[in-house]
C-alpha atoms as an extended CHARMM CRD file, in Angstrom:
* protein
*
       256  EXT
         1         1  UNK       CA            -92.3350000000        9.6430000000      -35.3370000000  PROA      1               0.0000000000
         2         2  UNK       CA            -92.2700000000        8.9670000000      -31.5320000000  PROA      2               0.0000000000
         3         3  UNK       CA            -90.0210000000        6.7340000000      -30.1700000000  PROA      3               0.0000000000
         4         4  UNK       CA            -91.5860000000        3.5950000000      -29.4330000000  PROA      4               0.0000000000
         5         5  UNK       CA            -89.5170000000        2.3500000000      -26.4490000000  PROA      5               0.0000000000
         6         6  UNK       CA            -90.1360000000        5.8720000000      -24.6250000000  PROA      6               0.0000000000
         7         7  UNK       CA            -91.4160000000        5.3280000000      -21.4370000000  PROA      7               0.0000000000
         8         8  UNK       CA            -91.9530000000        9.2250000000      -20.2510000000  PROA      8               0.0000000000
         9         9  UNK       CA            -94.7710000000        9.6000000000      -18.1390000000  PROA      9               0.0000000000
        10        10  UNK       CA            -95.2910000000        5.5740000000      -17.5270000000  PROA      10              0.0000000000
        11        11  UNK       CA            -94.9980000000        3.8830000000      -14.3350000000  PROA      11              0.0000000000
        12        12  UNK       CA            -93.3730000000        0.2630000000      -13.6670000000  PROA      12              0.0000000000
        13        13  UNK       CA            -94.0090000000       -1.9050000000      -10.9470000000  PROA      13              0.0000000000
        14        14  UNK       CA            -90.9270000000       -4.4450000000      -10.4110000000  PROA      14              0.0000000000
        15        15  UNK       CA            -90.7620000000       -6.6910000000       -7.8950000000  PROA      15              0.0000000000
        16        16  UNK       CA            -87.5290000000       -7.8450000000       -6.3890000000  PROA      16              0.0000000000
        17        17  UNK       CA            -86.0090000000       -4.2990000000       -7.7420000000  PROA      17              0.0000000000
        18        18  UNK       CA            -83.8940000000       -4.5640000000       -4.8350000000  PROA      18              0.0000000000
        19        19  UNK       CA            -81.1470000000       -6.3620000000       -6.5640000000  PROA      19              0.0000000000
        20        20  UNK       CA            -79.6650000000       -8.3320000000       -9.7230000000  PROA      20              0.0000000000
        21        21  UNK       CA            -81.4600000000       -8.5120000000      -12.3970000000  PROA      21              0.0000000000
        22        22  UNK       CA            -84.3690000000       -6.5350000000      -10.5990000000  PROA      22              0.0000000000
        23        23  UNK       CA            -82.2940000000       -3.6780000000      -10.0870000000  PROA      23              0.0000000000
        24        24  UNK       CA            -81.1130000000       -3.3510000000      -13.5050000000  PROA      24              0.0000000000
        25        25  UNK       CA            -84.6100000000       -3.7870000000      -15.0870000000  PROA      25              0.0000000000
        26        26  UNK       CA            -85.5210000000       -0.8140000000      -12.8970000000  PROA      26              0.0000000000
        27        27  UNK       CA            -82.3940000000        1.0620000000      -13.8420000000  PROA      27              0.0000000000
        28        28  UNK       CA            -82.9840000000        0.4970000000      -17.4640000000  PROA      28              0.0000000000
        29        29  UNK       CA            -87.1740000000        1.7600000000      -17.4790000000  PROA      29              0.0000000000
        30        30  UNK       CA            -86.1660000000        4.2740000000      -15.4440000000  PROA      30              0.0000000000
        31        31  UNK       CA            -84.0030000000        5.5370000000      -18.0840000000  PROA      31              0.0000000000
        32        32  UNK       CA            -86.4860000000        5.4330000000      -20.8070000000  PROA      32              0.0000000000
        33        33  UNK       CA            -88.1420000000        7.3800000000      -18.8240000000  PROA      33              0.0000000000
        34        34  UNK       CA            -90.7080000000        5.6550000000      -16.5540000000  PROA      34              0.0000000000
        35        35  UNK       CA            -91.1920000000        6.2410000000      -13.1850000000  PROA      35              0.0000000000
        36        36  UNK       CA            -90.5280000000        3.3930000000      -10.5420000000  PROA      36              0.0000000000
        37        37  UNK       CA            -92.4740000000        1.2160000000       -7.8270000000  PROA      37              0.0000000000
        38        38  UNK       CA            -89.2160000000       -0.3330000000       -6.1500000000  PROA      38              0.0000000000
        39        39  UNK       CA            -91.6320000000       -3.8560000000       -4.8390000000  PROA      39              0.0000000000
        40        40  UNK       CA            -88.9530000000       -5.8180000000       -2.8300000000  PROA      40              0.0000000000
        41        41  UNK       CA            -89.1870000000       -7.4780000000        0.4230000000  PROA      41              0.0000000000
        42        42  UNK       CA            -85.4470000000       -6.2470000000        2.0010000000  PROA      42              0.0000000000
        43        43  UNK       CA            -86.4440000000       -2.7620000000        3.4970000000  PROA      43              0.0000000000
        44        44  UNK       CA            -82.7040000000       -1.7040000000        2.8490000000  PROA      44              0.0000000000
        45        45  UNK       CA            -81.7060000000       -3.1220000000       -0.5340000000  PROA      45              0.0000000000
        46        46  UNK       CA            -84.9350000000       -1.4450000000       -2.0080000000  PROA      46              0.0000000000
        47        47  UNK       CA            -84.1950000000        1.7230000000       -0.3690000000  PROA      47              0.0000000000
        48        48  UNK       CA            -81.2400000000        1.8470000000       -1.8960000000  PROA      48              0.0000000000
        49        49  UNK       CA            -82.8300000000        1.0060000000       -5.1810000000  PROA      49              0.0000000000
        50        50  UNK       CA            -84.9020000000        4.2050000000       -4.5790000000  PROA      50              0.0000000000
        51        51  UNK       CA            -82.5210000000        6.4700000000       -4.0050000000  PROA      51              0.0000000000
        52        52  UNK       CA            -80.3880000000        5.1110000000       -7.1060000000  PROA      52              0.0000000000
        53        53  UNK       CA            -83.7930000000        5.9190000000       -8.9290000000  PROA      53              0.0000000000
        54        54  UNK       CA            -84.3170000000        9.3840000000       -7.7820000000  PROA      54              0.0000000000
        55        55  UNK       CA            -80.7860000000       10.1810000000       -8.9010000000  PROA      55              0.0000000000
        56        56  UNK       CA            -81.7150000000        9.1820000000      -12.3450000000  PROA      56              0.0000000000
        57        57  UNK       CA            -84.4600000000       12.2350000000      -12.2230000000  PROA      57              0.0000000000
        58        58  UNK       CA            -87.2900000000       10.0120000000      -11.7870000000  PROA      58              0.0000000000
        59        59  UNK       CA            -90.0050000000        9.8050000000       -9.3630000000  PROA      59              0.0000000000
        60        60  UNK       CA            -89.5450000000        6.3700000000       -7.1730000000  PROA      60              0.0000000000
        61        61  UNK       CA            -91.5960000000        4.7130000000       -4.2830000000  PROA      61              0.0000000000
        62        62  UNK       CA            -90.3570000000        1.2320000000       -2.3290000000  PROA      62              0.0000000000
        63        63  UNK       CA            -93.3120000000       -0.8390000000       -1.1990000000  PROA      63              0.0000000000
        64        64  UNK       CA            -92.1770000000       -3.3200000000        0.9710000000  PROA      64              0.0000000000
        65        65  UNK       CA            -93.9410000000       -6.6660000000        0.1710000000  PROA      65              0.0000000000
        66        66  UNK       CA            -94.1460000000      -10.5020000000        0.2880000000  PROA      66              0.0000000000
        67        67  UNK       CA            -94.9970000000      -11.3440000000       -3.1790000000  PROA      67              0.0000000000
        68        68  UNK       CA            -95.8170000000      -15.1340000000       -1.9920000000  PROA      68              0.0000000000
        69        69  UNK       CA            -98.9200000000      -13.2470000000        0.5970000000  PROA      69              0.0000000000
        70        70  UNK       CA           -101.8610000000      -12.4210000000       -1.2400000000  PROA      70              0.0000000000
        71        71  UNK       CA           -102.8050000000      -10.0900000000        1.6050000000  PROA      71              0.0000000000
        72        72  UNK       CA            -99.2250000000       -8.3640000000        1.5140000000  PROA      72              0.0000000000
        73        73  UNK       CA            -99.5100000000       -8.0310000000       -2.4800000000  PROA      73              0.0000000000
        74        74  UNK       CA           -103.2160000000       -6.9260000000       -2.3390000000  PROA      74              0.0000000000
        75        75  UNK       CA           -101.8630000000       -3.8610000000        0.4660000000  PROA      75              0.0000000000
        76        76  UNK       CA            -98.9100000000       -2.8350000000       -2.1840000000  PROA      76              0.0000000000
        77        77  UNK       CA           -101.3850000000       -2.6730000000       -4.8990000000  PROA      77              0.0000000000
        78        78  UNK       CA           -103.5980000000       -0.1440000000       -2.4480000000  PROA      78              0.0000000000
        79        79  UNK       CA           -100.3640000000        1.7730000000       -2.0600000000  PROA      79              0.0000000000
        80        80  UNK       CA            -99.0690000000        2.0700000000       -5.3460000000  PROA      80              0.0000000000
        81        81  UNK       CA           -102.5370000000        3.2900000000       -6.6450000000  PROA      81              0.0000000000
        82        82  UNK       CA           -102.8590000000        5.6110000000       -3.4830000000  PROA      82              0.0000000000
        83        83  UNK       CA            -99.6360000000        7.5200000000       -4.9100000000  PROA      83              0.0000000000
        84        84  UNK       CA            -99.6700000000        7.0780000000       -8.4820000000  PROA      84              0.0000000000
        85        85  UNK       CA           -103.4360000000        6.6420000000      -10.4960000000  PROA      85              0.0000000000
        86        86  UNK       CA           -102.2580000000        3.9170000000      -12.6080000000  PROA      86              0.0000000000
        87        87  UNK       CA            -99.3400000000        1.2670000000      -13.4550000000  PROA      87              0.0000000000
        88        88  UNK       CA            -98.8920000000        1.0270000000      -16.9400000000  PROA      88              0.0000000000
        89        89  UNK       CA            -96.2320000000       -2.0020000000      -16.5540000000  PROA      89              0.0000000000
        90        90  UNK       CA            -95.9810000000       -4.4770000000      -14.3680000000  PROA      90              0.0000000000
        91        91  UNK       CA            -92.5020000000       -7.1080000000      -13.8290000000  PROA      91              0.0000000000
        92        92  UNK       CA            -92.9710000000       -9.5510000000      -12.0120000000  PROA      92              0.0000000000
        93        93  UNK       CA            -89.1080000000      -10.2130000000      -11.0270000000  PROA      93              0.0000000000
        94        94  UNK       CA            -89.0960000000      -11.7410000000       -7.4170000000  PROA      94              0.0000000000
        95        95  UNK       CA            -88.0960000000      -15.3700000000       -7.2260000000  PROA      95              0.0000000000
        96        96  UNK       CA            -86.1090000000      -17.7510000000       -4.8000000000  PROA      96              0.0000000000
        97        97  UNK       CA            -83.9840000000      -20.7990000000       -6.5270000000  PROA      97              0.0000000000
        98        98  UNK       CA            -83.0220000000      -24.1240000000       -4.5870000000  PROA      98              0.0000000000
        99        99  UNK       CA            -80.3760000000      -26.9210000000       -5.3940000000  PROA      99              0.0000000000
       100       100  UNK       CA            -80.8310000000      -29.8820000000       -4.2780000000  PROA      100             0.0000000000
       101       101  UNK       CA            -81.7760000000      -33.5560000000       -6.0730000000  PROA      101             0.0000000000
       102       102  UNK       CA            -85.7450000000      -34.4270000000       -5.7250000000  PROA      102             0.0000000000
       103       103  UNK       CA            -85.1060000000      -37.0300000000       -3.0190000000  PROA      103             0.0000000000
       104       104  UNK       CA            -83.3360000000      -34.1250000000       -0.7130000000  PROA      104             0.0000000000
       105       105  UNK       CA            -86.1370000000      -31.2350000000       -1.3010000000  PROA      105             0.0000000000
       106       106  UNK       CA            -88.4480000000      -31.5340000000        1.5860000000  PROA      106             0.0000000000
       107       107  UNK       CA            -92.0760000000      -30.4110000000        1.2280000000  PROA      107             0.0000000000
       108       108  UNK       CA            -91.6840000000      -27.2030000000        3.2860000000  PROA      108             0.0000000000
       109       109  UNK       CA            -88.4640000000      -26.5540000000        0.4970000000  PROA      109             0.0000000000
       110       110  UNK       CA            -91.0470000000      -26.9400000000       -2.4730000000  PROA      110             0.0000000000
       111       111  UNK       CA            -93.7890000000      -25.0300000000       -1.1310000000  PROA      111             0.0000000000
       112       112  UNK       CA            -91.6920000000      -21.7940000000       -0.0380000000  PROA      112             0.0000000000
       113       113  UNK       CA            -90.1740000000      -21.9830000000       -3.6690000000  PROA      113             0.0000000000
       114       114  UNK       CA            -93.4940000000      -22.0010000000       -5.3320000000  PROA      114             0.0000000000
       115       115  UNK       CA            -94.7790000000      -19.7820000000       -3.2550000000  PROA      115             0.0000000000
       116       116  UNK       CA            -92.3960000000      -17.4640000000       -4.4210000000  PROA      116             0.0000000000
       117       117  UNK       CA            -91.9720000000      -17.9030000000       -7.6330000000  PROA      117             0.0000000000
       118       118  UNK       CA            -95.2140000000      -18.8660000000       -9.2530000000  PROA      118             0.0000000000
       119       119  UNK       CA            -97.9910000000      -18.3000000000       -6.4150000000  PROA      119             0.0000000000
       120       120  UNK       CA            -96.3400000000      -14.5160000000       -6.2970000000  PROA      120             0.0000000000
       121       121  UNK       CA            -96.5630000000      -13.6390000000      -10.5540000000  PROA      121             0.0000000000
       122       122  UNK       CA           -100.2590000000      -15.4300000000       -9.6590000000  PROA      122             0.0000000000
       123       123  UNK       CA           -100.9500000000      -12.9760000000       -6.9310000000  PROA      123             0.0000000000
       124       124  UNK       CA            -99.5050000000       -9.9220000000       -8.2750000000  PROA      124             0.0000000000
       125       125  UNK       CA           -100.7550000000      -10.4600000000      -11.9480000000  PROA      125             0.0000000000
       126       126  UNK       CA           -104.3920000000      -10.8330000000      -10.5390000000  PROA      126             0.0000000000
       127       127  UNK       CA           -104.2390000000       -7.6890000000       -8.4870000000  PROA      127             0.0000000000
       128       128  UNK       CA           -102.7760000000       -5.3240000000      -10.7980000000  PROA      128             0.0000000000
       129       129  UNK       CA           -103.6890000000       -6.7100000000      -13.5690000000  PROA      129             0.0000000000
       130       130  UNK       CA           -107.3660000000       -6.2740000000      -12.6350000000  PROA      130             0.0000000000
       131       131  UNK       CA           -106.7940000000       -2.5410000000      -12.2660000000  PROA      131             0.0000000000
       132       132  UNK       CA           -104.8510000000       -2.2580000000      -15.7140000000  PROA      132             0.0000000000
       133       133  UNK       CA           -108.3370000000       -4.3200000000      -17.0010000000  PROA      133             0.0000000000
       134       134  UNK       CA           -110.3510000000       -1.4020000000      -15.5240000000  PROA      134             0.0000000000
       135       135  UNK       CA           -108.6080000000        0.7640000000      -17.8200000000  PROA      135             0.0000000000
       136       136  UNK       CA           -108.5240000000       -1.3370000000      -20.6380000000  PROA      136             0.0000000000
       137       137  UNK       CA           -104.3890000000       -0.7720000000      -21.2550000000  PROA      137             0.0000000000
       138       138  UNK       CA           -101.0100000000       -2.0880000000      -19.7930000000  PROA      138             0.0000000000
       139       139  UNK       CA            -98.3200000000       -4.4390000000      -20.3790000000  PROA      139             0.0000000000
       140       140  UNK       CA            -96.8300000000       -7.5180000000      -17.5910000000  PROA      140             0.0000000000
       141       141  UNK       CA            -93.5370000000       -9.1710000000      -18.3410000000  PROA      141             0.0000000000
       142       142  UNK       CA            -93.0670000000      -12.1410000000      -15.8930000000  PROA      142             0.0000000000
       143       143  UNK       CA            -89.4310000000      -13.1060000000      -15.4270000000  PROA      143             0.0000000000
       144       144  UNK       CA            -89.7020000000      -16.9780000000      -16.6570000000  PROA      144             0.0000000000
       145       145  UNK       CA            -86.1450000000      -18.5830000000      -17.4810000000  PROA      145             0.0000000000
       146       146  UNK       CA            -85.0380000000      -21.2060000000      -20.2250000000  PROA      146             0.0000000000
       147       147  UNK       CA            -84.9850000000      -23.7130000000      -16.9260000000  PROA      147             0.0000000000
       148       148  UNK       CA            -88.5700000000      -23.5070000000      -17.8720000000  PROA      148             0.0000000000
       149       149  UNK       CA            -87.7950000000      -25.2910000000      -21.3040000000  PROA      149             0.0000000000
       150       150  UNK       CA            -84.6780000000      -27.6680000000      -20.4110000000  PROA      150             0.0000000000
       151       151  UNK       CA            -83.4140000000      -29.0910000000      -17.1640000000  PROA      151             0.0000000000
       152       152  UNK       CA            -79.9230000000      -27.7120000000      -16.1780000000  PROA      152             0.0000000000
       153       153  UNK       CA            -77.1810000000      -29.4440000000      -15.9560000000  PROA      153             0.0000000000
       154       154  UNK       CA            -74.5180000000      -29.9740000000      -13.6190000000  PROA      154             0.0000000000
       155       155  UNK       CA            -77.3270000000      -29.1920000000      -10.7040000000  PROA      155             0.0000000000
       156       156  UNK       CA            -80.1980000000      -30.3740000000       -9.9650000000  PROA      156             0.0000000000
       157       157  UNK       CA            -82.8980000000      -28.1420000000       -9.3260000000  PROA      157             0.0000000000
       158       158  UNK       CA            -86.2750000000      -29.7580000000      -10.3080000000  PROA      158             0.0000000000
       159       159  UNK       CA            -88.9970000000      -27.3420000000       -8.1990000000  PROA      159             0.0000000000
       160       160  UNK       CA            -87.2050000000      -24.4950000000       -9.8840000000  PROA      160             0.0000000000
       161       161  UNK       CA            -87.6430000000      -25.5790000000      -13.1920000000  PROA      161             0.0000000000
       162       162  UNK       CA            -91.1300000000      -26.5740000000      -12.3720000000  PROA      162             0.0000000000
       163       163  UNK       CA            -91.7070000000      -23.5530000000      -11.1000000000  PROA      163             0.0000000000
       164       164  UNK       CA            -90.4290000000      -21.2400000000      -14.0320000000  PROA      164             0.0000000000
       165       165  UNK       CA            -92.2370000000      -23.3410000000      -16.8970000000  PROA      165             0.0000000000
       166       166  UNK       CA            -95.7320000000      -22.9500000000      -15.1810000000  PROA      166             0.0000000000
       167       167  UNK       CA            -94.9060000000      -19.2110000000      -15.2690000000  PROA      167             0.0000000000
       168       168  UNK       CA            -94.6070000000      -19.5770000000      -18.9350000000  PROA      168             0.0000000000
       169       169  UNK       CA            -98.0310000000      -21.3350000000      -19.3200000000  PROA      169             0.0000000000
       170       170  UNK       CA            -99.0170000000      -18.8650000000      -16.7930000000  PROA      170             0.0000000000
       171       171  UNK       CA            -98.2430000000      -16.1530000000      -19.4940000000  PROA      171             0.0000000000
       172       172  UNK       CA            -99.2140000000      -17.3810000000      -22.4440000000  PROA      172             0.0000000000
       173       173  UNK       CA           -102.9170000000      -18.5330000000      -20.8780000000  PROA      173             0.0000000000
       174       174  UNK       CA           -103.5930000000      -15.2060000000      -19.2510000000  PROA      174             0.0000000000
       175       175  UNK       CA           -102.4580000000      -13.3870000000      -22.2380000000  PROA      175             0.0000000000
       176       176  UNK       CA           -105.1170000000      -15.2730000000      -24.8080000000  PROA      176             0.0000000000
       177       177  UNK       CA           -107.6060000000      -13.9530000000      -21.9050000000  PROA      177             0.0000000000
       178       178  UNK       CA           -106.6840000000      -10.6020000000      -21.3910000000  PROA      178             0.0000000000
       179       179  UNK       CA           -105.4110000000      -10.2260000000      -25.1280000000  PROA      179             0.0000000000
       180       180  UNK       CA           -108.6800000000       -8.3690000000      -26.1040000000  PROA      180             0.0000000000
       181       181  UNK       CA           -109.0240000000       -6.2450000000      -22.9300000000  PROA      181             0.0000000000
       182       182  UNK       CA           -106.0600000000       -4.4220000000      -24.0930000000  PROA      182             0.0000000000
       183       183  UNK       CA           -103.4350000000       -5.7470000000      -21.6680000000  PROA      183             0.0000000000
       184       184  UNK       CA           -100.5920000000       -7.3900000000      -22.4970000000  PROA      184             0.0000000000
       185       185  UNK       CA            -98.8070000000      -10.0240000000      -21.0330000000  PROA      185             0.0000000000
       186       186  UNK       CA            -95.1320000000      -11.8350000000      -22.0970000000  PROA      186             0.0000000000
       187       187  UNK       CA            -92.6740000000      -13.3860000000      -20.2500000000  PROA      187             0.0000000000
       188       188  UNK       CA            -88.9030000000      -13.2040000000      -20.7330000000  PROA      188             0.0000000000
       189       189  UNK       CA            -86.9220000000      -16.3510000000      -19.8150000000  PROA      189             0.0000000000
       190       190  UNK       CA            -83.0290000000      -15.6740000000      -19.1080000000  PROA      190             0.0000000000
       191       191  UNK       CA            -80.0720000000      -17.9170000000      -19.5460000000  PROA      191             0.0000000000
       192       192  UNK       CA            -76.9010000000      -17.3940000000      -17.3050000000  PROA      192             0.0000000000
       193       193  UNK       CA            -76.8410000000      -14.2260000000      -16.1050000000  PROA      193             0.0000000000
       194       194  UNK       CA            -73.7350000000      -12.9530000000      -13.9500000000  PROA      194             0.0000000000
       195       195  UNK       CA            -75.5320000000      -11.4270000000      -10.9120000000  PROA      195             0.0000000000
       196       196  UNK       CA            -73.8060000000      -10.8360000000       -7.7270000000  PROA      196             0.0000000000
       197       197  UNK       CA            -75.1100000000      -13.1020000000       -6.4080000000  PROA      197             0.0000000000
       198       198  UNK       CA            -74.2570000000      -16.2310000000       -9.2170000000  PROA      198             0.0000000000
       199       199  UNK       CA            -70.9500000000      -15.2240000000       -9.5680000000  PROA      199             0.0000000000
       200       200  UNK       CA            -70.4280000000      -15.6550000000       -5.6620000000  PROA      200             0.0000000000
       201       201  UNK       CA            -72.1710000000      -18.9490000000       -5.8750000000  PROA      201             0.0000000000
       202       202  UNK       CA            -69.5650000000      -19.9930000000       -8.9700000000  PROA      202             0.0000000000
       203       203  UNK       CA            -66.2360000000      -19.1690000000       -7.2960000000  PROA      203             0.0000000000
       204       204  UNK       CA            -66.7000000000      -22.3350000000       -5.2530000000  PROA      204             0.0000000000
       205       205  UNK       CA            -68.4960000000      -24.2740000000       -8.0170000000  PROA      205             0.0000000000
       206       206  UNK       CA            -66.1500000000      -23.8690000000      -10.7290000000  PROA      206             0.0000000000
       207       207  UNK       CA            -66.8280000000      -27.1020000000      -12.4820000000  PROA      207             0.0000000000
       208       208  UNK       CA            -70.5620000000      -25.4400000000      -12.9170000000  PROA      208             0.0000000000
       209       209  UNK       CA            -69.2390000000      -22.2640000000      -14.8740000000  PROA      209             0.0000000000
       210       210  UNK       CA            -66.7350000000      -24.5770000000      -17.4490000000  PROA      210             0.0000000000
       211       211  UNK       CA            -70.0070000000      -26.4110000000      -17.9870000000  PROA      211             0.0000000000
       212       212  UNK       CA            -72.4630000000      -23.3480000000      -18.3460000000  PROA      212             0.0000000000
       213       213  UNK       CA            -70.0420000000      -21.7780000000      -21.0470000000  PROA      213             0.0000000000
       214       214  UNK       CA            -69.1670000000      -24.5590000000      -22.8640000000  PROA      214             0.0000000000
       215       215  UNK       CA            -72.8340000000      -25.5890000000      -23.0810000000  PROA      215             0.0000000000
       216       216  UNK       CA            -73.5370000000      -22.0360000000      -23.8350000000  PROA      216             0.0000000000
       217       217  UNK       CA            -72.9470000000      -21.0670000000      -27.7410000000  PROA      217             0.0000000000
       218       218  UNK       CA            -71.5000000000      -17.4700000000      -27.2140000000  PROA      218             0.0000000000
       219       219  UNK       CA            -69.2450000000      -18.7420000000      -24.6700000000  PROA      219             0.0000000000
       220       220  UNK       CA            -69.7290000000      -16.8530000000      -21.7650000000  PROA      220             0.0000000000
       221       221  UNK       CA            -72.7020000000      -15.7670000000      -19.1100000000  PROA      221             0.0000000000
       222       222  UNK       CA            -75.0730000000      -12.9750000000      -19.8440000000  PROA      222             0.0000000000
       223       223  UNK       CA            -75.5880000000       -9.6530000000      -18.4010000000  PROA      223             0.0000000000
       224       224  UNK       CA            -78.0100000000       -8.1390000000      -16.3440000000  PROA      224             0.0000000000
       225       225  UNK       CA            -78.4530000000       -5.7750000000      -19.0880000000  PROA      225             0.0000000000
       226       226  UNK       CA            -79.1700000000       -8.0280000000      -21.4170000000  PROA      226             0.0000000000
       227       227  UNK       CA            -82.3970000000       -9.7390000000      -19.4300000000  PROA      227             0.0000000000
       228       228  UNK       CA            -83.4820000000       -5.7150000000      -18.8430000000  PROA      228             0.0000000000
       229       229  UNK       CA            -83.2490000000       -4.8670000000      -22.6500000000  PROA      229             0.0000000000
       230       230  UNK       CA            -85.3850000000       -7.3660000000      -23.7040000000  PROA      230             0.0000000000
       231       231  UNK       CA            -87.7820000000       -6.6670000000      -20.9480000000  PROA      231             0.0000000000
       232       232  UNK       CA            -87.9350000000       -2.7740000000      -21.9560000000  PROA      232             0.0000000000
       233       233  UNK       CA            -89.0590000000       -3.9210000000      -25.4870000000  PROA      233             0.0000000000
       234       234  UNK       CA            -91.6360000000       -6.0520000000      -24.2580000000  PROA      234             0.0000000000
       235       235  UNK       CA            -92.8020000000       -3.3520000000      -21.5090000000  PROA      235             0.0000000000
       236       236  UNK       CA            -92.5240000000       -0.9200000000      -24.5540000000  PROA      236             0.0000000000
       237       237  UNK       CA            -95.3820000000        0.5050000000      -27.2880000000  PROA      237             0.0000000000
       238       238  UNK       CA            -92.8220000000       -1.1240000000      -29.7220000000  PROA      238             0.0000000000
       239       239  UNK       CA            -93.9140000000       -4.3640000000      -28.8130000000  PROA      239             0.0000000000
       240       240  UNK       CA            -97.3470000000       -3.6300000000      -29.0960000000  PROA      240             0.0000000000
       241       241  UNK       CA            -98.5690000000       -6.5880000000      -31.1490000000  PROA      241             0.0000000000
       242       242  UNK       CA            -96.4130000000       -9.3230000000      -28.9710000000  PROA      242             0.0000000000
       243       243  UNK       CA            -98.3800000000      -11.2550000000      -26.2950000000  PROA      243             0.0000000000
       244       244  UNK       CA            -97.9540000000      -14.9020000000      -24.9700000000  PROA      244             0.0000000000
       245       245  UNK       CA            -94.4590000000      -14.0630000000      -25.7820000000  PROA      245             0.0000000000
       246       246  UNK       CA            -91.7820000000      -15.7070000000      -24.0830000000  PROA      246             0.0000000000
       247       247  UNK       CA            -88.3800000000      -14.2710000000      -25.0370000000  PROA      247             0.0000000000
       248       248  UNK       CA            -85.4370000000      -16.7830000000      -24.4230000000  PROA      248             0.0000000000
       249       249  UNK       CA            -81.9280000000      -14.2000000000      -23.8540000000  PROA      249             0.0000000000
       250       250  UNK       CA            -79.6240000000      -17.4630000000      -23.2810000000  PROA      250             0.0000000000
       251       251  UNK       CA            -76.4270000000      -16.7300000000      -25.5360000000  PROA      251             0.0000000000
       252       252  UNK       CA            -77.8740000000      -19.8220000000      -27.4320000000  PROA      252             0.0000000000
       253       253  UNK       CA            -78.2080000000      -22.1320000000      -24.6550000000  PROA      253             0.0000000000
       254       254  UNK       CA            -81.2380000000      -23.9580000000      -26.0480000000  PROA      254             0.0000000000
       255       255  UNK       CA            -80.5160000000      -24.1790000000      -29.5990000000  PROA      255             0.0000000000
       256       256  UNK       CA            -79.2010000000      -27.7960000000      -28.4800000000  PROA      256             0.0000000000
């Protein structure tokens, strides 16, 4: 029997592979065997991310591109099908957060955020998703996050939970349209993760990390890996009869 998660002779589109969580989920496809469009906006970080891919034996391409531009997405979707025929899976990574209370987020704060990180899965589902239509196969998995189903606690951060639980809807409605035109589309929706970049953020906020663990049942913050995994499975032919999934990795977080 063939192994369902084998990705050999696939190729993912992530955006934000740059870094965190991005990087990882790259890593990790790229190690079942798919070969990797590197979508991130910092010429150098995605690079980098290129290079790390190539060294893995796989065939990798960075696309530079502003996932919150329709124009810049539409001319990354040109390239990507310029060098490789198809995308067979699509992540839709990229996102921006922003704490502050409601009364201190200024219009300009709210509209980069959701330009980021819903107009962005908007723009890039639409444009590769109408080329996976074409040929009637393919599988998205939109980076949600269980801020989409609770609002956090000690910071406030009200555009980005906004933002992450219309990317939920966002899956589940495009995957009851698309759901007989042989694309699939699921979302997986993180807890905690300890990135780079949110463990920097908690060594001057440590009153935030007592809170996130205690209010976490396993007791500590996830793993990149562990967001990755469960994106693999969904990207994978073994989770060919899941769509308007959204797959909550939170060590527990909202069983409360």
């Amino acid at each position: 029997m063939k192994n369902a998660f084998d990705l050999t002779g696939k190729v993912a589109l992530v955006t934000g592979a740059g870094q965190g969580i991005g990087l990882e989920i790259a890593r990790t496809l790229a190690n079942a065997g798919a070969d990797i469009v590197v979508a991130e906006y910092k010429q150098a970080t995605g690079q980098a991310a290129v290079e790390e891919i190539k060294a893995l034996g796989r065939k990798a391409l960075l696309v530079q591109v502003d996932v919150g531009d329709m124009a810049s997405v539409e001319a990354m979707t040109d390239t990507v099908y310029d060098k490789f025929w198809a995308v067979d899976i699509l992540v839709n990574n990229a996102g921006v957060a922003h704490t502050a209370t409601i009364e201190e987020t200024t219009v300009d704060d709210w509209h980069k955020l959701m330009n980021v990180n819903l107009h962005g899965v908007f723009y890039c589902t639409q444009s590769v998703g109408k080329k996976m239509l074409e040929r009637g196969q393919g599988s998205i998995v939109n980076i949600a996050s269980m801020s989409g189903l609770i609002a956090n606690d000690p910071q406030p951060q009200t555009p980005y939970n906004v933002s992450k639980a219309a990317v939920i809807m966002l899956t589940k409605s495009v995957a009851a349209e698309w759901a007989k035109r042989g694309v699939r589309v699921n979302s997986v929706s993180p807890g905690y993760i300890g990135t780079d970049l949110v463990q920097e953020v908690l060594v001057n906020n440590q009153a935030w990390k007592e809170r996130w663990t205690s209010m976490t049942p396993v007791g500590h913050l996830g793993e990149p890996s562990d967001v990755a995994h469960a994106v693999w499975y969904l990207a994978s032919n073994a989770a060919k009869f899941a769509t308007g999934t959204n797959l909550v990795v939170d060590g527990g977080y909202t069983i409360w």
